[in-house]
N, C-alpha and C positions, 0 to 999 in steps of 0.2 A: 405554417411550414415555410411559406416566400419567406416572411420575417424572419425567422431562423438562417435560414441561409445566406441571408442578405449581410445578417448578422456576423455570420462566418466569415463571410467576404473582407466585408470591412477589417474584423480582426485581422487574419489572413495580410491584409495588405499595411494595417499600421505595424504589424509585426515585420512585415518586409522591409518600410522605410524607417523603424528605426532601428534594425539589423543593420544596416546600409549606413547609418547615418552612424552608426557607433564604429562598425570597420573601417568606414571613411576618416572619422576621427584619430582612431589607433592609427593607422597610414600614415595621414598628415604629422602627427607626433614623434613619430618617429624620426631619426635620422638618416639621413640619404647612407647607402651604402659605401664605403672608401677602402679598397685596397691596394694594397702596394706591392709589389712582387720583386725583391732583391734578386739578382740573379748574378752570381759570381762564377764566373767560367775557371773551370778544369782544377775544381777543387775534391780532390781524393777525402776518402774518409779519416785514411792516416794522415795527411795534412790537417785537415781541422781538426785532428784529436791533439797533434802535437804542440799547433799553434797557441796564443795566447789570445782568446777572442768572447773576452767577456760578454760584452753587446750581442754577441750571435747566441752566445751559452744563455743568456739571460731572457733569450727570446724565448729559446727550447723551451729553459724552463718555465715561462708562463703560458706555452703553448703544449699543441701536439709535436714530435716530432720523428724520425726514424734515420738512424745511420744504416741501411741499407736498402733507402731505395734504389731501386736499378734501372737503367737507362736504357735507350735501343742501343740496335745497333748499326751502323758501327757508331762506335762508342767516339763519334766528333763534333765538331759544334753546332753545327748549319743543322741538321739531321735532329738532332737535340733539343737543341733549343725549341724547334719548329712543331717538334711534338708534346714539350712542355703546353708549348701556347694553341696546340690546335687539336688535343684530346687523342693523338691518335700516330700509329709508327711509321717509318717512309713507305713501308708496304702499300697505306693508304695516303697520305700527303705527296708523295711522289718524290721530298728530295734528301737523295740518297747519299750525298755527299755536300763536301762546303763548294764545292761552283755551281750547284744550283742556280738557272733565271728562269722566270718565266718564260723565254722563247728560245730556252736552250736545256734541254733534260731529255733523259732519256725516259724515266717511267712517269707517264703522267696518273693524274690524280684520278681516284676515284670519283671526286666530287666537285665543283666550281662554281664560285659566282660568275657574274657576268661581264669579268676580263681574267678569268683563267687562273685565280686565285682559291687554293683549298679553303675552307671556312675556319678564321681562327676566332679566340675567345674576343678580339674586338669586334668582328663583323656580329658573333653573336648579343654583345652588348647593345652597340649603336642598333641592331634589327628592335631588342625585346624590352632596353631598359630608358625611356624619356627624359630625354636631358643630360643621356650620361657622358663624362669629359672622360679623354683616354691621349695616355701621352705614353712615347718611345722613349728613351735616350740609351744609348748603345758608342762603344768607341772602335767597333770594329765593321768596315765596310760592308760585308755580306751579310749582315747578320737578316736585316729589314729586306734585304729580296724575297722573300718568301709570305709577306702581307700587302695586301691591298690597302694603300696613303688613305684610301676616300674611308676608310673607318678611326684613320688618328687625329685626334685632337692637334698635338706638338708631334712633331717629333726632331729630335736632337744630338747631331753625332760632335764627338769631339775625334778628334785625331791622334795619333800618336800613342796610344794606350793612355791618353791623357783622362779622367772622369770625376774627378772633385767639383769641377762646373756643373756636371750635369747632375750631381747632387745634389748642389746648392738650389738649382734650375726645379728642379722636382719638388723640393718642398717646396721655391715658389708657386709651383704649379698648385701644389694639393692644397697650399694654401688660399689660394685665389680662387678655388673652386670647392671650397671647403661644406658649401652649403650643398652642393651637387655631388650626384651619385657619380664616381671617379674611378679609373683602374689606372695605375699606373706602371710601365716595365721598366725598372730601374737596372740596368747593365754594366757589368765592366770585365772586358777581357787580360786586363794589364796580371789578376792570377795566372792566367793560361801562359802566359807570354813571359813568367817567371821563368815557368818549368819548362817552356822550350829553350830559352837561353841557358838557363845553368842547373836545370836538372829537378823532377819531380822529388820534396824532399829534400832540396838544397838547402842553404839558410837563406837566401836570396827568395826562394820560393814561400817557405814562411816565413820572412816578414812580409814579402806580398800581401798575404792572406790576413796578417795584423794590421796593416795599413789598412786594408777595407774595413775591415772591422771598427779602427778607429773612427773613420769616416760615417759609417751605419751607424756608431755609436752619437756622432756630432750630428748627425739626422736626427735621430730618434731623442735630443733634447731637445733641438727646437719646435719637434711638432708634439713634444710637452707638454713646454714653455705656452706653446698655444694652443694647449688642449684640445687637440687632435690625435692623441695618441691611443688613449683608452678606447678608443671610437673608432680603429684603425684594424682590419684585419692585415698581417704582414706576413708575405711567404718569404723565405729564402732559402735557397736551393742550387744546384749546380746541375753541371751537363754531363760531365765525364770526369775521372782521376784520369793519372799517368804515371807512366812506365820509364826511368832515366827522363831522357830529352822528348819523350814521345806519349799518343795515345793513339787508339782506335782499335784496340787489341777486345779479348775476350777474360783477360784476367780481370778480378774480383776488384783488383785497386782500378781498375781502370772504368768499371761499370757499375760500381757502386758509390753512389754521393748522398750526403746530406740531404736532410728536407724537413721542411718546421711552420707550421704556422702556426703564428698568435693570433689574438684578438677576443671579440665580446663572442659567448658562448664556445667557444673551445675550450676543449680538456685541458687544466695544466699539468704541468709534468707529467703529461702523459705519454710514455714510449712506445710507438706502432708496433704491434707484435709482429702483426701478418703482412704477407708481403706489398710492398708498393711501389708503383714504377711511375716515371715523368710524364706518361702518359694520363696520370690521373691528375696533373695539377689544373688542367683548365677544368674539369670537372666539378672540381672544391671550387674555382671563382667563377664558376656560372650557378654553381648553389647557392653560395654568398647572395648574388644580385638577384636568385630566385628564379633564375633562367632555364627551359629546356634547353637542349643539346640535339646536333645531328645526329641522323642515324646513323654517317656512314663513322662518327667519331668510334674507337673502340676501347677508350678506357674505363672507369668507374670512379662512383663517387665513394670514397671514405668514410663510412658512416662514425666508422668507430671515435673517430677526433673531435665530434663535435657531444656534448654535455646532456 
């Protein structure tokens, strides 16, 4: 009877280490995680339906996507943005408008690390995921007030609505860290900043929207060219539409924008039926990296987009 069970034991234990040593193996094979998150300010639905934006269409179509996800509110950038990247609406992040600082707000946060900053999908990264590289680039001042620097890799502001550098910059990034699990938030406000000059809908405002496109387009062949692309999950998405010169309104153009990802294991041409809001995008890239999520976050993960 010793014998016997002694017997088990052993079994028992070379079953463990090469269970171990086969999951260790799949692990090691695999490739680090990389995604990139386009993120193009104050694009309406009716704008990108009217514009010319092959590179974005092409994305759709080898991805999930939905022309009516819906934003918080109010429907601005700071506010938006912040809960794209932090799972959750100013209700719980605290910032309710574009002047949001850390030591200047009126509702604070439900939740904080340990200088006053809500939790967003970087701090969850750098806490869960070993060796992960994480870069900013954004052309509009306010936008980085609302994260704590001690979780960025780069981060990278151009001026002026100016952002073809910091394109360039980003693929250098993803590329220099090619071998390493990576998020990147690729930004440009110069859309937004069409439609406040000459009008949401203007022709000024679509070609805005074709110029990024071209630009996402001249992205997404060099990390081709160097075979990074297939091996790339990529969001792109927006914050809010508009109304003439303006947003932050509750009409449907103004809170309803695009939203898409591609990459390995996503549905293609597949169109979201059911509803989905910005709130879910850090969601989708803490599932990407394999990551739990806060509790105080309140959005949800998308099951349906992924294969």
């Amino acid at each position: 009877m010793k014998t016997r069970k002694t017997n088990v034991h052993k079994f028992l234990a070379y079953f463990i280490l090469i269970s171990f040593a086969f999951y260790a193996a799949s692990c090691s094979s695999g490739k680090p995680e990389r995604v990139l998150f386009i993120a193009l300010d104050g694009i309406s639905i009716e704008g990108y339906q009217t514009a010319k934006t092959p590179n974005i269409d092409k994305l759709m179509q080898k991805g999930s996507f939905s022309l009516k996800t819906r934003v918080v509110m109010p429907s601005v950038t700071l506010p938006n943005w912040t809960s794209h990247l932090t799972g959750s609406g100013p209700e719980q992040h605290g910032v309710t408008d574009n002047g949001w600082l850390i030591d200047n707000h009126v509702l604070p946060a439900v939740d904080t690390d340990d200088k006053g900053y809500y939790p967003s999908i970087f701090k969850i990264l750098k806490d869960q995921v070993p060796g992960v590289r994480t870069a900013f680039y954004y052309n509009w001042a306010n936008l980085i007030y609302p994260y704590n620097r001690d979780y960025l890799d780069e981060v990278r502001f151009q001026e002026n609505y100016e952002y073809i550098e910091n394109f360039e910059r980003a693929f250098e990034f993803i590329r220099e860290n090619r071998e390493k699990p990576t998020f990147v938030f690729l930004y440009t406000v110069h859309t937004d900043g069409a439609g406040h000059s000459h009008g949401w809908m203007s022709p000024e405002y679509i070609e805005s929207i074709e110029n990024a496109d071209f630009h996402i387009g001249a992205l997404l062949d060099k990390m081709e060219k160097e075979g990074m692309l297939e091996d790339t999950h990529i969001i792109v998405t927006s914050d809010h539409g508009g109304v003439n010169k303006g947003h932050g309104g509750v009409t449907p153009t103004e809170m309803e924008v695009p939203w898409s990802l591609t990459g390995p294991g996503v549905k293609k041409n597949n169109k979201i039926t059911g509803p989905n809001n910005t709130v879910n995008s850090a969601f989708v890239v803490a599932h990407l990296f394999k990551c739990s999520t806060p509790e105080s976050w309140t959005g949800r993960m998308i099951h349906s987009i992924f294969e």
